[in-house]
C-alpha positions in Angstrom: 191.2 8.1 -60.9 187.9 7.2 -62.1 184.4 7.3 -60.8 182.0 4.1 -61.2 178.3 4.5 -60.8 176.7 0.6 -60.8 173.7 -0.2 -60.9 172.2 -3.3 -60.0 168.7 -3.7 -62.4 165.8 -6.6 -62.3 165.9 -6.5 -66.3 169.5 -6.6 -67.4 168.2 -6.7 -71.1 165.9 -3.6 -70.8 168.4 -1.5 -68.7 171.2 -2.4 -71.4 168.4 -1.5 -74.4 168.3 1.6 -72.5 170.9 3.0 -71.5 173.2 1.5 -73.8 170.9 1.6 -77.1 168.5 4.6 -76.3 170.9 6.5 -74.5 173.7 6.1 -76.0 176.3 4.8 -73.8 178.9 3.1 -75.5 180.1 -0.6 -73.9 183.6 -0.9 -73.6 183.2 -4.0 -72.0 181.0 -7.5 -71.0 182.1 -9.4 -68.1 179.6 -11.4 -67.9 180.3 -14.5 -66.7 178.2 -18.2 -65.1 177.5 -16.1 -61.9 176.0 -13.5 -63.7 176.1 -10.8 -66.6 177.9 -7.3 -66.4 178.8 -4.5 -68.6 180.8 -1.8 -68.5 179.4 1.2 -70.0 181.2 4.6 -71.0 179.0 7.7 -69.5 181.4 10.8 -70.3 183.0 12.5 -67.2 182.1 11.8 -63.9 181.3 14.3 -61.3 179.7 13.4 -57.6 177.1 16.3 -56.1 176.2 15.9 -52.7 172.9 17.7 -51.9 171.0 17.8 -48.2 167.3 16.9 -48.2 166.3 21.1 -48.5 168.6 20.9 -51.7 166.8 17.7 -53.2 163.7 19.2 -52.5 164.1 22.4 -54.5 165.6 21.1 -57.4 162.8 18.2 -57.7 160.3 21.2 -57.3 162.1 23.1 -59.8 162.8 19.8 -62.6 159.5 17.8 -61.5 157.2 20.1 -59.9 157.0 17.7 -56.5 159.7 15.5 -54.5 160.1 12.7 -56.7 164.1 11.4 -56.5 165.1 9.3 -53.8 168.9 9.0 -52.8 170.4 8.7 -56.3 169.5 10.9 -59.5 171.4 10.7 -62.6 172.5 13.5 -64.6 173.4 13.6 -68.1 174.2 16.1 -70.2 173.4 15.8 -73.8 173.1 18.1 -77.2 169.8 17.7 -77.9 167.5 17.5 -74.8 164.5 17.3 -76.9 165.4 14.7 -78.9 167.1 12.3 -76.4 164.2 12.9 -73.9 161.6 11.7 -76.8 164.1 8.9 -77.2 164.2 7.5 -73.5 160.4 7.8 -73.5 160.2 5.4 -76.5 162.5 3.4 -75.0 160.5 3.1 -72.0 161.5 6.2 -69.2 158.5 7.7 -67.9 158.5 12.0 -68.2 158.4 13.5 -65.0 157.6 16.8 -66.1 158.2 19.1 -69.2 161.4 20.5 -69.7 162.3 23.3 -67.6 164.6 26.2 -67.7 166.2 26.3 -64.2 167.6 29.5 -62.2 171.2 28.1 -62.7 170.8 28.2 -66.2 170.3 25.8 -69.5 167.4 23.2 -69.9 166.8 20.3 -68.2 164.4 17.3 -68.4 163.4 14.9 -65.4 162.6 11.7 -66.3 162.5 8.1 -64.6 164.5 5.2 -66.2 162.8 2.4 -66.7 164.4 0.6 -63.6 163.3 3.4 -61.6 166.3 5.7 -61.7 165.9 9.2 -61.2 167.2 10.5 -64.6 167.8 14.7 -65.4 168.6 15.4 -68.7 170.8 18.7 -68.9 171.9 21.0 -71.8 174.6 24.4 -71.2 172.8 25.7 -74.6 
């Protein structure tokens, strides 16, 4: 089975420079077509977390320091948190916060996408 996450953006160029380019999704496929353009991006392993409002409170409190996510958040784990959170912010994501160690463990980095996805950047190391 397989897990699709789709996003529909206002700028299909500056969500593809993003999270293809900067981010480093690779496209395995364009579908795009006369009634409108589509890509099909590979984002590693797909899990689905269900959280209540309490639990989307704490962990915004604990990655962004206030209730910032709505009813999707991204999470992507990557090797170098640093570097790829410097890189989404050049390619146009907005920091939320500095990076945090949270009680569960590793580092992770809250930003917004520039289409207005909450994004967390998380790394085991």
């Amino acid at each position: 089975m397989e897990f699709r996450v789709v996003l529909t953006v206002p700028d299909f160029e500056a969500a593809v420079a993003f999270y293809r380019d900067a981010l480093g999704f690779e496209q395995l496929a364009d579908w795009s077509g006369e009634d409108g353009r589509v890509i099909l991006l590979e984002a590693g392993h797909a899990t689905l977390e269900l959280f209540d409002e309490g639990q989307a409170e704490s962990v915004d409190r604990i990655e962004a320091g206030r209730r910032v996510s709505g009813p999707v958040r991204l999470a992507v784990e990557v090797d170098d948190l640093d570097g790829t959170a410097l890189r989404l912010v050049a390619a146009g994501a907005e920091a939320e916060a500095a990076p945090v160690v949270p009680p569960w463990g590793g580092r992770n980095a809250r930003l917004r996408a520039p289409d207005g996805i909450q994004l967390t950047l998380f790394s085991e190391t």
